[in-house]
N, C-alpha and C positions, 0 to 999 in steps of 0.2 A: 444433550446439548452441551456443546464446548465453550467452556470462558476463555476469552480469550483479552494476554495481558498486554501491553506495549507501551512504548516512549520512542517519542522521534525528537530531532535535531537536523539542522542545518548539518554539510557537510564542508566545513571549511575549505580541504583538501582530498580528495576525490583518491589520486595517489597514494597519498600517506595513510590513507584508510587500508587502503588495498593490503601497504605492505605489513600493514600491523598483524590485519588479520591472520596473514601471509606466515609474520613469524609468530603467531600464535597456533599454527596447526590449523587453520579453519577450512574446513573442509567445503569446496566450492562444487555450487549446484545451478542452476540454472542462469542462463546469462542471455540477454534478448528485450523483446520488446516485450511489454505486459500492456493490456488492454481490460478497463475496467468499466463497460458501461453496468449505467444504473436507471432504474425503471421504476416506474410510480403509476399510482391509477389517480389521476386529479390530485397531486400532492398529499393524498390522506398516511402515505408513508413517512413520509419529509417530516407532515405534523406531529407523528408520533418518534421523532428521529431515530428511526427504523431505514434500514439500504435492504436493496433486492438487486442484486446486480450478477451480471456474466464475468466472470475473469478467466479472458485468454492468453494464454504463453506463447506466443508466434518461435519458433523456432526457426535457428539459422535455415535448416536444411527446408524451410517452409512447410512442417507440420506444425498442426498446431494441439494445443490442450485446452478443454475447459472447466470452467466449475462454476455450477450454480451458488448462490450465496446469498441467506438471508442473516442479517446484521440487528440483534435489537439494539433497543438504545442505549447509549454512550453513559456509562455511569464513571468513578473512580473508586480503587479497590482501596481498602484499610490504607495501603503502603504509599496510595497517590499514584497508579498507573492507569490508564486508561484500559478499562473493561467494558465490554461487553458482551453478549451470548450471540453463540453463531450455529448456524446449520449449514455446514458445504458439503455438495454431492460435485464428483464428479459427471461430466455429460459425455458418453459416450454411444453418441449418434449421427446421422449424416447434419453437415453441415448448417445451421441455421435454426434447425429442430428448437434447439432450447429456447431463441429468439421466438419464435414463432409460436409455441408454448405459452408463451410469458402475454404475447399480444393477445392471442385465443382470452386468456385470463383476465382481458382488459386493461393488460398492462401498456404502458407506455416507454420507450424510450427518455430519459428526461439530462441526463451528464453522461457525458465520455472524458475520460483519463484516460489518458498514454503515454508509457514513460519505457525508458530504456530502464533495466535494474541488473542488479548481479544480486543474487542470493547466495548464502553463505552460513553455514553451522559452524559456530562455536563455544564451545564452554556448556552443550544442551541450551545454546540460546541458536532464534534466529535472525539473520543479519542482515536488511536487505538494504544495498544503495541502492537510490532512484535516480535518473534524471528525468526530466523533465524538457518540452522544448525551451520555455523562457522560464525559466522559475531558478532558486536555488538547488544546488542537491541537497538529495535530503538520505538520512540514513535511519531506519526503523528497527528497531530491535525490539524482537517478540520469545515469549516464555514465562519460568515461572520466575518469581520475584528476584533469587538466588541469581540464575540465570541470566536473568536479564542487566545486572548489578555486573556480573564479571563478563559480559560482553563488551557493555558500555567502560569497562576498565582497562580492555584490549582496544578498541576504538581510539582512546585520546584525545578524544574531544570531553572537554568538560562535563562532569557530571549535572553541572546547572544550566547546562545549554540545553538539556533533555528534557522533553513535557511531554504530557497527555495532551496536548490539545490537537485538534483537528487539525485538516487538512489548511481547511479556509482559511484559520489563523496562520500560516505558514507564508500562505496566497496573501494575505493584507500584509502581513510585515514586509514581503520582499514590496509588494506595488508601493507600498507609504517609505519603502528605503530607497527605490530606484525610480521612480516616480513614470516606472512603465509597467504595460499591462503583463500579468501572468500569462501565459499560456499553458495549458496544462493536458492540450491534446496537439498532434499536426497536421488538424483538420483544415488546417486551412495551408498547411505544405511547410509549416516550419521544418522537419525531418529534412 
């Protein structure tokens, strides 16, 4: 089972991130839409804050990728990064299989997230901008401690703008700063 470390932040300039990385040698990987539903059997996941969710990479050329992913719960490591243990397989079957899977098991459907991202390696950290349809950009950076320290120093965005905390916490601060709702999928056609 994989620890896995991270710190996210607001992304003040979307741009200015790009080019840093840019002149940092960061080596760029995927770029698209990302799709991250999450599924529960009667919230008994939620209460142990545990995720079980599909994450898909929609590709320009409309392929797509998947990966199963089981997420324990959300602790903070020595250093104050958010940790947790993960299980990801990739799913390589005809379409829908893993969904269909997951329901057979009594699972449910319960959140979708959708966001545009660019992923990016550098410094052996990873880099990812998100957008989102209403929400802030957001920029996540994952690896080990070292890692993660000299990515966030090619970034440029403050080191104290960076937290372990969730997603949600991200989602309240913009709704209580912009006094509108998040959206955080284009379920309903923001795209």
């Amino acid at each position: 089972m994989l620890a896995e470390l991270e710190l996210k932040a607001v992304v003040p300039d979307p741009e200015a991130l790009r080019a840093r990385l840019g002149s940092a040698g960061a080596i760029a990987g995927f770029r698209g839409r990302m799709t991250d539903r999450r599924y529960d059997r009667i919230g008994e996941l939620a209460a142990r804050d545990e995720v079980l969710r599909i994450r898909t990479y929609h590709h320009p050329d409309r392929s797509a990728e998947s990966l199963l992913a089981w997420k324990g719960a959300t602790t903070r490591s020595p250093e104050g990064y958010k940790l947790r243990q993960e299980i990801e397989l990739a799913v390589q079957s005809e379409h829908g299989a893993a969904e269909r899977l997951l329901v057979a098991l009594g699972y449910a459907p319960v959140h979708l997230i959708e966001r545009e991202v660019e992923i990016y390696r550098v410094h052996e950290a990873t880099v990812r901008l998100e957008r989102y349809p209403a929400m802030d950009a957001l920029v996540e950076v994952e690896g080990d401690p070292d890692a993660i320290e000299r990515a966030i120093e090619v970034s440029g965005i403050p080191r104290g703008d960076f937290t372990a905390e969730a997603l949600s916490e991200f989602v309240r601060r913009y709704e209580a700063r912009t006094g509108a709702l998040a959206r955080l999928s284009g379920e309903s056609g923001a795209w």
